[in-house]
Backbone as ProteinMPNN parsed JSONL, in Angstrom:
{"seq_chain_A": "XXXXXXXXXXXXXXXXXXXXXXXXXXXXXXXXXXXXXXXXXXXXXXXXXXXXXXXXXXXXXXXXXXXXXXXXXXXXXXXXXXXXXXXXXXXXXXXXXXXXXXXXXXXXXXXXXXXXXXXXXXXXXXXXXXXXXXXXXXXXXXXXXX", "coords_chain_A": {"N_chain_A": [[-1.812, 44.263, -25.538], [-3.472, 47.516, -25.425], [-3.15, 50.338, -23.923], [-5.008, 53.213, -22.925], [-4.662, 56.382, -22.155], [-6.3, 58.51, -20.057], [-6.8, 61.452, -19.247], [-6.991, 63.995, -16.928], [-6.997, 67.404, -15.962], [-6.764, 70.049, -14.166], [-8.883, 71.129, -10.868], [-10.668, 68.654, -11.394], [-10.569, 66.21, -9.995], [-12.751, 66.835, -8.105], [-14.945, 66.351, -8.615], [-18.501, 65.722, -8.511], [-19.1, 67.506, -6.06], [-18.2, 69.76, -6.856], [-20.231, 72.507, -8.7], [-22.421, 70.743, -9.495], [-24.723, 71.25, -11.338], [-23.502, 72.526, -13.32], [-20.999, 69.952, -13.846], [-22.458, 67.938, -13.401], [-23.255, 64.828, -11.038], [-21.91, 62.878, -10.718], [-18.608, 60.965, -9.609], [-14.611, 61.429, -10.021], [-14.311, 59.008, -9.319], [-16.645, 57.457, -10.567], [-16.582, 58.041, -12.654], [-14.76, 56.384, -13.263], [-15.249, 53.836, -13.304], [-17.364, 53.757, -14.956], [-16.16, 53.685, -17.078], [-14.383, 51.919, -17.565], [-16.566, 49.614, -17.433], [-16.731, 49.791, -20.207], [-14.618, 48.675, -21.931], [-13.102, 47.357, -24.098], [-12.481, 43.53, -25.267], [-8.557, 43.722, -25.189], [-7.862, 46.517, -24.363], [-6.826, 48.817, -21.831], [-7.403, 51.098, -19.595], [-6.006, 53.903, -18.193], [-6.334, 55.802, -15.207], [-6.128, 58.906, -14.97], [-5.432, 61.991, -12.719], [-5.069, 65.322, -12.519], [-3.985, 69.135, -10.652], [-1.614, 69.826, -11.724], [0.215, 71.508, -14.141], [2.753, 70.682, -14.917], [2.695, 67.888, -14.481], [0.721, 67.244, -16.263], [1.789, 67.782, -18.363], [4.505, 65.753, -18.623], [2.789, 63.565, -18.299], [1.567, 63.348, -21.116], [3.702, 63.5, -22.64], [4.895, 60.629, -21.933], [2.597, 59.501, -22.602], [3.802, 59.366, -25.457], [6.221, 58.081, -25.326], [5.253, 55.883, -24.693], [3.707, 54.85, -26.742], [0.676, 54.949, -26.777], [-2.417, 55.966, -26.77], [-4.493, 58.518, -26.213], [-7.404, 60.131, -24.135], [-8.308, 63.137, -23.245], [-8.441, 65.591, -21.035], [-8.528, 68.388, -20.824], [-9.709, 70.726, -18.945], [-9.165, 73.942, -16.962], [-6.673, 74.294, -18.46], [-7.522, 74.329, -21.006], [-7.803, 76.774, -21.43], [-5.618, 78.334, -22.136], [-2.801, 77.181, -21.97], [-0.083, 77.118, -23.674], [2.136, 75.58, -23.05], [0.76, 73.131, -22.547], [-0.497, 72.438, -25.06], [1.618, 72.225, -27.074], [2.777, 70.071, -25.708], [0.625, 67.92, -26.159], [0.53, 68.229, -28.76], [2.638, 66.842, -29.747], [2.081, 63.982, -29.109], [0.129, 63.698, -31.152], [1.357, 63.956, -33.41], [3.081, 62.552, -32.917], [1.818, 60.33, -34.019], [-0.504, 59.175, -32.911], [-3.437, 58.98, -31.892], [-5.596, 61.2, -30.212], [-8.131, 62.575, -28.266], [-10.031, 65.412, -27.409], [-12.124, 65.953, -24.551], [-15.281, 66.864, -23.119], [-16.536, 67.578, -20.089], [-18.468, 69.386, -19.949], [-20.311, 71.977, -22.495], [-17.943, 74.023, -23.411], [-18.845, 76.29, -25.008], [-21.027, 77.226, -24.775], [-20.909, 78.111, -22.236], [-19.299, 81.189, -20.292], [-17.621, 83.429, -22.945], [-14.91, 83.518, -22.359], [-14.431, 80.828, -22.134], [-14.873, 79.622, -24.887], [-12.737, 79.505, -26.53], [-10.223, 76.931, -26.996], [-6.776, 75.973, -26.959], [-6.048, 73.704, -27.608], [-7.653, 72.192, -29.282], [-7.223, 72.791, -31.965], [-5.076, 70.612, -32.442], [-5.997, 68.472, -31.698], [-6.509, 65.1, -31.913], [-9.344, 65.062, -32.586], [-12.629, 66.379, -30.997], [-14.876, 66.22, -28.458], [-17.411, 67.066, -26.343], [-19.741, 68.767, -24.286], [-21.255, 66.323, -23.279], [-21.633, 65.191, -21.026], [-20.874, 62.375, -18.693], [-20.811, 61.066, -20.885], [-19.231, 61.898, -22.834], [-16.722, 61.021, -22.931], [-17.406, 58.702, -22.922], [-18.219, 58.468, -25.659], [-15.792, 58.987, -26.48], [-13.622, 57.208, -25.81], [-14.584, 54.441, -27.128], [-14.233, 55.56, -29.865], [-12.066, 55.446, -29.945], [-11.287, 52.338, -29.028], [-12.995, 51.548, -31.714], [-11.212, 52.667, -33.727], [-8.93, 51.478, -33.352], [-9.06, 49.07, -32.942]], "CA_chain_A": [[-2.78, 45.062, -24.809], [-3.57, 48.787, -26.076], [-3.321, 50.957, -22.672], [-5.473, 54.261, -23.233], [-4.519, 57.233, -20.985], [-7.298, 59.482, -19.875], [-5.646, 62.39, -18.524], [-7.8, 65.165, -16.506], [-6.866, 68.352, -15.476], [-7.514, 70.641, -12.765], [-10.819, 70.626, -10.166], [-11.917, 67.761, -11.61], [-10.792, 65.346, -8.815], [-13.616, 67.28, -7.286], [-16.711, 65.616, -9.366], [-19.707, 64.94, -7.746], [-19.087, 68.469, -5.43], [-17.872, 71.371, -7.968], [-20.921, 72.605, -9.181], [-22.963, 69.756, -10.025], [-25.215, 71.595, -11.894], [-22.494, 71.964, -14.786], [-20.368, 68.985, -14.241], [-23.06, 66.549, -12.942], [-23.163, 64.472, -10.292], [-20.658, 61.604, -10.419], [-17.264, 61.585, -9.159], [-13.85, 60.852, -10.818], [-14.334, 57.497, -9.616], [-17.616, 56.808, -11.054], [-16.22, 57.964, -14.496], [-13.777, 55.371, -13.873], [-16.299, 52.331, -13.463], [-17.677, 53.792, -16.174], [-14.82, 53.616, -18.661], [-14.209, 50.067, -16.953], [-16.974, 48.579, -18.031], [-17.079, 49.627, -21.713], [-13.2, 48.446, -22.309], [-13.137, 46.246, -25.14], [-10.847, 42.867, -25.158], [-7.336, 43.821, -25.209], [-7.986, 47.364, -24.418], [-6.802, 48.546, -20.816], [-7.164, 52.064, -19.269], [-5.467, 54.412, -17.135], [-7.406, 56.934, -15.804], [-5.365, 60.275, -14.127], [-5.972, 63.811, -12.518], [-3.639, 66.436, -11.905], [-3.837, 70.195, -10.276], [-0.74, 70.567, -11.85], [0.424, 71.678, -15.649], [3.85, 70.28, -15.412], [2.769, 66.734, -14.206], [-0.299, 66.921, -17.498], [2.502, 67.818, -19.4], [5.077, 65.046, -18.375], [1.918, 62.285, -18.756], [1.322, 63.341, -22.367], [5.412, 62.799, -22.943], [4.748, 59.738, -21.793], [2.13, 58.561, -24.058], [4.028, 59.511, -26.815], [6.939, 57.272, -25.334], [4.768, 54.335, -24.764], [2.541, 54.941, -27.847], [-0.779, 55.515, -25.979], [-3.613, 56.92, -27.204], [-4.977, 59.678, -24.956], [-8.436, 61.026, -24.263], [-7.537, 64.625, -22.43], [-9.507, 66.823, -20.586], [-7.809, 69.73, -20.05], [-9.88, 71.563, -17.81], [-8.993, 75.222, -17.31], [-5.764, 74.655, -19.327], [-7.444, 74.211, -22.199], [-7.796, 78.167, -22.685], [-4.066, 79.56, -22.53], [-1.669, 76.649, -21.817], [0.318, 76.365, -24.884], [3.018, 74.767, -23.451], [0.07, 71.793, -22.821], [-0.37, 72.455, -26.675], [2.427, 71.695, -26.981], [3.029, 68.47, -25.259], [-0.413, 67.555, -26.736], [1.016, 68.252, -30.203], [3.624, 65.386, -29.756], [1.133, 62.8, -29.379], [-0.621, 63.352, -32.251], [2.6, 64.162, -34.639], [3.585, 60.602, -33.24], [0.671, 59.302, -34.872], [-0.959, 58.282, -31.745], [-4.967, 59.453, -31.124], [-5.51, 62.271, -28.665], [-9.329, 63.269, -28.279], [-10.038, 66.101, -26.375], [-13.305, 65.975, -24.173], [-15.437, 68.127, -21.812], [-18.201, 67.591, -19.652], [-20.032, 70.294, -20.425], [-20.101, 72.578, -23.732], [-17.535, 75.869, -23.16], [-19.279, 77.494, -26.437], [-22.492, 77.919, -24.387], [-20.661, 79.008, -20.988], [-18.79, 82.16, -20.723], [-16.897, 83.771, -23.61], [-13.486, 82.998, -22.262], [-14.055, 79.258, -22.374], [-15.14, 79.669, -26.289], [-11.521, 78.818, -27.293], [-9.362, 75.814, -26.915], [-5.59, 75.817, -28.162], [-5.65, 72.198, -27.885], [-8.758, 71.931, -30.129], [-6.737, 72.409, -33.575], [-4.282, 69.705, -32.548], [-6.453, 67.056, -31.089], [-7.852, 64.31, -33.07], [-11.178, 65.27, -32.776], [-13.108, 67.193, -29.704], [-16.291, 65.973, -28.094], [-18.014, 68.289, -25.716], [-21.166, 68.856, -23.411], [-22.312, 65.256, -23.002], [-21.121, 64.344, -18.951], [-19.762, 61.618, -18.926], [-20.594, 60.358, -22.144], [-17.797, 62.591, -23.566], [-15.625, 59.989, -22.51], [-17.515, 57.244, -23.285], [-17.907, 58.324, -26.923], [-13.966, 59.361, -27.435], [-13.452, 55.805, -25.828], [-15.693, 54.13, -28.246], [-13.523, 55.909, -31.013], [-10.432, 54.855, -30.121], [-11.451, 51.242, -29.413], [-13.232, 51.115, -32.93], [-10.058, 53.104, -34.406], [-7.581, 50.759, -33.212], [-9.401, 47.541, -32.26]], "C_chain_A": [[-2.506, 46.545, -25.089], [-3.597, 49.035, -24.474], [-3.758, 52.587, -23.165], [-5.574, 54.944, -21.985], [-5.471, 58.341, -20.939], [-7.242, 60.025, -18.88], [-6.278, 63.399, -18.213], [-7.221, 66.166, -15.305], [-7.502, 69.2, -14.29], [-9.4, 70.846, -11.928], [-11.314, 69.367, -10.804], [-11.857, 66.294, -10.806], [-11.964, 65.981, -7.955], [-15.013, 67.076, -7.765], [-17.357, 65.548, -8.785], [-19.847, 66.138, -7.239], [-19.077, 69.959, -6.215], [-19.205, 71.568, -8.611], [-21.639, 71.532, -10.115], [-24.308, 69.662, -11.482], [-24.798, 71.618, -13.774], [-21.832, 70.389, -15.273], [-20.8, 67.3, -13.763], [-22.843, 65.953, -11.489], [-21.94, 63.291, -9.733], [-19.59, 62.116, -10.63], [-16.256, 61.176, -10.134], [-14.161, 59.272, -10.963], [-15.169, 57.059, -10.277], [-16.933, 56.991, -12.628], [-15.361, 56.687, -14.615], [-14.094, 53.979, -14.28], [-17.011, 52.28, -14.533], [-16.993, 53.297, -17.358], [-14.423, 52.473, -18.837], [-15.146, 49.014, -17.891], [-17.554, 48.934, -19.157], [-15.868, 49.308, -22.423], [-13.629, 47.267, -23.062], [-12.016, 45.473, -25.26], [-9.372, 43.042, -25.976], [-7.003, 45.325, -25.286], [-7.745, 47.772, -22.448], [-7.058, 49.97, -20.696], [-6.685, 52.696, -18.094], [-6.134, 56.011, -16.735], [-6.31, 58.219, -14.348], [-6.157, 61.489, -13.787], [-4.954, 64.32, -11.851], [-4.284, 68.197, -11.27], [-2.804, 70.675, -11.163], [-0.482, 70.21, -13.385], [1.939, 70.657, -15.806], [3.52, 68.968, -15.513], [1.773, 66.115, -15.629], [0.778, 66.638, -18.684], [3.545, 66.327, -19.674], [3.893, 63.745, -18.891], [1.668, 62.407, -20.18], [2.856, 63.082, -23.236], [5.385, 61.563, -22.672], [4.145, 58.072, -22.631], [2.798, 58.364, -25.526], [5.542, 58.149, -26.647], [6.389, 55.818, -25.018], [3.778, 53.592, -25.585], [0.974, 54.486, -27.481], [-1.491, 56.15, -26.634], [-4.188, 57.641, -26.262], [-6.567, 59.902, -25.386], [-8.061, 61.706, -22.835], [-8.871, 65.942, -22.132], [-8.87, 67.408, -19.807], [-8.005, 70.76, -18.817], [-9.239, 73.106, -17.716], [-7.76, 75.727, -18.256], [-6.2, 74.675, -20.391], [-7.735, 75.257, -23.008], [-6.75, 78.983, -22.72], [-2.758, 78.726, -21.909], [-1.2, 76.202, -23.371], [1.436, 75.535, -24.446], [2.222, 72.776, -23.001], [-0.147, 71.343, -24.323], [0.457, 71.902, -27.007], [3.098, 70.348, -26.838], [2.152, 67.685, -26.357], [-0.19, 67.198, -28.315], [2.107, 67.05, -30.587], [3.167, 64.798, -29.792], [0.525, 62.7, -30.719], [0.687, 63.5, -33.357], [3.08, 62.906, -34.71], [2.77, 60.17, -34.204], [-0.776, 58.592, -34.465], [-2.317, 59.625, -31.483], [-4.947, 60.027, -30.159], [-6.909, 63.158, -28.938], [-9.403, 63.742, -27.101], [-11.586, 66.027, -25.874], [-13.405, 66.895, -22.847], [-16.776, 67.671, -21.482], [-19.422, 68.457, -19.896], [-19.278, 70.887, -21.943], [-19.216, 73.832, -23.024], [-17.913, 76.536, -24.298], [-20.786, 77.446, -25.627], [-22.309, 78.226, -22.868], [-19.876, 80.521, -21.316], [-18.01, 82.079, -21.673], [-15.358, 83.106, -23.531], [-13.381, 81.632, -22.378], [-14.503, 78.663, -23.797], [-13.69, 79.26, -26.81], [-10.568, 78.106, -27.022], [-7.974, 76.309, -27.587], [-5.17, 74.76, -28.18], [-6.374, 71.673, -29.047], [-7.646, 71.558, -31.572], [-5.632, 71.159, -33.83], [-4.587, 68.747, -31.822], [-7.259, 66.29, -32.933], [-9.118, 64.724, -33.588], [-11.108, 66.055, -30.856], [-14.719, 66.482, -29.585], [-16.651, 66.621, -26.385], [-19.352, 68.28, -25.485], [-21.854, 67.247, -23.204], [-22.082, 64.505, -21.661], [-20.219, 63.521, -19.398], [-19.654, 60.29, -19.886], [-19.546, 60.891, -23.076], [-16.507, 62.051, -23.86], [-15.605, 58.524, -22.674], [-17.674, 56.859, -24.497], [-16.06, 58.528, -27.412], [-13.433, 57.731, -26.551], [-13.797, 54.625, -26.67], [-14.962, 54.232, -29.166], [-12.582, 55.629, -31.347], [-10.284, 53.593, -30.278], [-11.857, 50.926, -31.021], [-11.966, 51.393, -34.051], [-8.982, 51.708, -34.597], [-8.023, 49.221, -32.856], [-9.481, 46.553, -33.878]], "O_chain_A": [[-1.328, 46.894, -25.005], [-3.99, 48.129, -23.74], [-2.888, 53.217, -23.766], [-6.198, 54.556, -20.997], [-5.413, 59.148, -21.866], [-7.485, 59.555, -17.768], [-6.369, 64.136, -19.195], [-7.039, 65.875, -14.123], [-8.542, 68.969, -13.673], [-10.55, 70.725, -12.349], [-12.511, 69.114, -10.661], [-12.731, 65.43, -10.876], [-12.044, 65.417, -6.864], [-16.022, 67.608, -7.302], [-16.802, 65.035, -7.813], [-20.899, 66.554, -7.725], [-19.816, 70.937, -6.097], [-19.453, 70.559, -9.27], [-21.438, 71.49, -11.329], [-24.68, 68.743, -12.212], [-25.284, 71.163, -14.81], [-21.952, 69.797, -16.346], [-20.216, 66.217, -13.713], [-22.2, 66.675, -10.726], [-21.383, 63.066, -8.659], [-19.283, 63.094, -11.313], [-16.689, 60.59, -11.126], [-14.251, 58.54, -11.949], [-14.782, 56.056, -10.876], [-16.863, 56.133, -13.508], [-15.207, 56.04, -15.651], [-13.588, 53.228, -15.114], [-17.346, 51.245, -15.109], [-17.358, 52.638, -18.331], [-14.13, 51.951, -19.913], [-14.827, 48.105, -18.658], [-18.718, 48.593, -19.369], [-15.9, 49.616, -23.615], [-14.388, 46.382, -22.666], [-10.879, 45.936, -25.35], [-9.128, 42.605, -27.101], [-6.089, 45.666, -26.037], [-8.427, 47.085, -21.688], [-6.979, 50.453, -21.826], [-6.881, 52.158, -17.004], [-6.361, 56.977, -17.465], [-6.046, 58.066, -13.155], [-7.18, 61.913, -14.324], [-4.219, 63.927, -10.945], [-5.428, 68.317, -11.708], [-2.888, 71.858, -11.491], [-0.766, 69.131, -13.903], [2.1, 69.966, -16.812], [3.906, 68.482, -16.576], [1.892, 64.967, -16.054], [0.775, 65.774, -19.561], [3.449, 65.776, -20.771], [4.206, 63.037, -19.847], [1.5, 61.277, -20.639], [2.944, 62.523, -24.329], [6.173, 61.064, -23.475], [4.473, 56.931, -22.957], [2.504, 57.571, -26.42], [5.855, 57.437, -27.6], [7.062, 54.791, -25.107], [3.234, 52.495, -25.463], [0.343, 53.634, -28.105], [-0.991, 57.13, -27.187], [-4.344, 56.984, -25.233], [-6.981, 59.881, -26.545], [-7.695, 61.199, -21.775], [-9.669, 66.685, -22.703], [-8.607, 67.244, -18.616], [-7.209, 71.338, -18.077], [-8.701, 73.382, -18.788], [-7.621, 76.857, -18.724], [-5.362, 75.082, -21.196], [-7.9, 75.314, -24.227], [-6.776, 80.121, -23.189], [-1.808, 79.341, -21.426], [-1.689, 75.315, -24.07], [1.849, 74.727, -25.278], [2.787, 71.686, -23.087], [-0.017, 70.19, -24.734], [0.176, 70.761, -27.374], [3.775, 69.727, -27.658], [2.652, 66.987, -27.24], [-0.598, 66.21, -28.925], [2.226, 66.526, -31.694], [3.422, 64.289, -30.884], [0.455, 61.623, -31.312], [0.549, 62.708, -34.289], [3.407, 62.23, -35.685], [3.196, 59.624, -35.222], [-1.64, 57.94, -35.051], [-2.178, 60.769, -31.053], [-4.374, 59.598, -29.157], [-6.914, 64.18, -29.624], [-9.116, 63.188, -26.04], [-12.4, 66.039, -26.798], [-12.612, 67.383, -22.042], [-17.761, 67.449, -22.185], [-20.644, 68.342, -19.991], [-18.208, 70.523, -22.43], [-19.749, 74.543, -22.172], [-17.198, 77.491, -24.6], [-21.713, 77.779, -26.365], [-23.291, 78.554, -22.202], [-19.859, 80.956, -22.468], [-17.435, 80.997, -21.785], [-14.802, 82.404, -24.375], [-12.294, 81.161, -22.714], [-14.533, 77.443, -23.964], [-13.762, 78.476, -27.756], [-9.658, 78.847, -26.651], [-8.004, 76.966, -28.627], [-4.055, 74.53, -28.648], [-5.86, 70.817, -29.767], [-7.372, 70.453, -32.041], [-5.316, 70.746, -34.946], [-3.72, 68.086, -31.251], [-7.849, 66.54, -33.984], [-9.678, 64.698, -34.683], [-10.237, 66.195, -29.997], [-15.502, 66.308, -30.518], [-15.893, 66.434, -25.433], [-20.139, 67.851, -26.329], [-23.06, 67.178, -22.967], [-22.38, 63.335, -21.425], [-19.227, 63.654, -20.116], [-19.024, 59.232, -19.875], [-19.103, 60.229, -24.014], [-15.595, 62.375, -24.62], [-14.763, 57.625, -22.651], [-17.518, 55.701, -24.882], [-15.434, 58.232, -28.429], [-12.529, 57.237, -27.224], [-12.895, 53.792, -26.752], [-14.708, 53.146, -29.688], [-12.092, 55.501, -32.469], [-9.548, 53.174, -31.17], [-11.143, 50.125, -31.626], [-11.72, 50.639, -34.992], [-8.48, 51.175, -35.587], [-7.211, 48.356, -32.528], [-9.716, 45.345, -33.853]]}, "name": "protein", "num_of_chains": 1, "seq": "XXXXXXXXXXXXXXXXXXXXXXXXXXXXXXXXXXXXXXXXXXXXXXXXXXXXXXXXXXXXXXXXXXXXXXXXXXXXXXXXXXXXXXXXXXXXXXXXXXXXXXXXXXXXXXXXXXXXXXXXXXXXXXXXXXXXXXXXXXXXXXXXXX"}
């Protein structure tokens, strides 16, 4: 059984409420029923949220020790945490798939959310589609590895 960790960063236990306008209407949980029922046999997922950088960081050490594939949504770290870079960069040096996704596009919100420093060391990036963002970098990994 493949276990794929999908690891989300700050405010976004707050789905459904935080400006719905940007990040839609459904909550963490619904993403999770979502992700549920497109798991392909022998494919399991774990789905996380943190406030906090150290605990993102520690779960991406993790994958790399239980050879996990990640899809990572950084959330506001993903414009000046390098030491998430960092972590992030271990997963993929393992060998091990790490797509970064975002509910909405940050290249058509403000300036400051125009640059990622996870971007150059993720697998791939998929961006602006709700919470299909998650259901295509799921998709990718199952077809990758299935």
């Amino acid at each position: 059984m493949t276990s794929i960790l999908v690891l989300n960063g700050p405010n976004l236990g707050r789905l459904g409420s935080r400006e719905p306008d940007v990040y839609g209407s459904g909550t963490l949980e619904d993403l999770g029923v979502a992700l549920e029922e497109t798991l392909a046999p022998g494919f399991e997922m774990d789905l996380r949220q943190t406030n906090d950088e150290a605990t993102l960081i520690g779960w991406l050490h993790e994958a790399v020790d239980t050879q996990s594939p990640v899809i990572l949504n950084p959330a506001a770290f993903t414009h000046y945490s390098y030491a998430l870079r960092d972590a992030a960069a271990l997963v993929t040096k393992a060998g091990l798939l790490l797509v970064e996704v975002h509910l909405s596009n940050p290249h058509a919100r403000e300036e400051f959310r125009h640059t990622s420093v996870i971007s150059a060391i993720a697998t791939g990036v998929i961006a602006g589609f709700g919470f299909d963002s998650y259901l295509l970098a799921l998709d990718l990994i199952q077809r990758r590895l299935g």
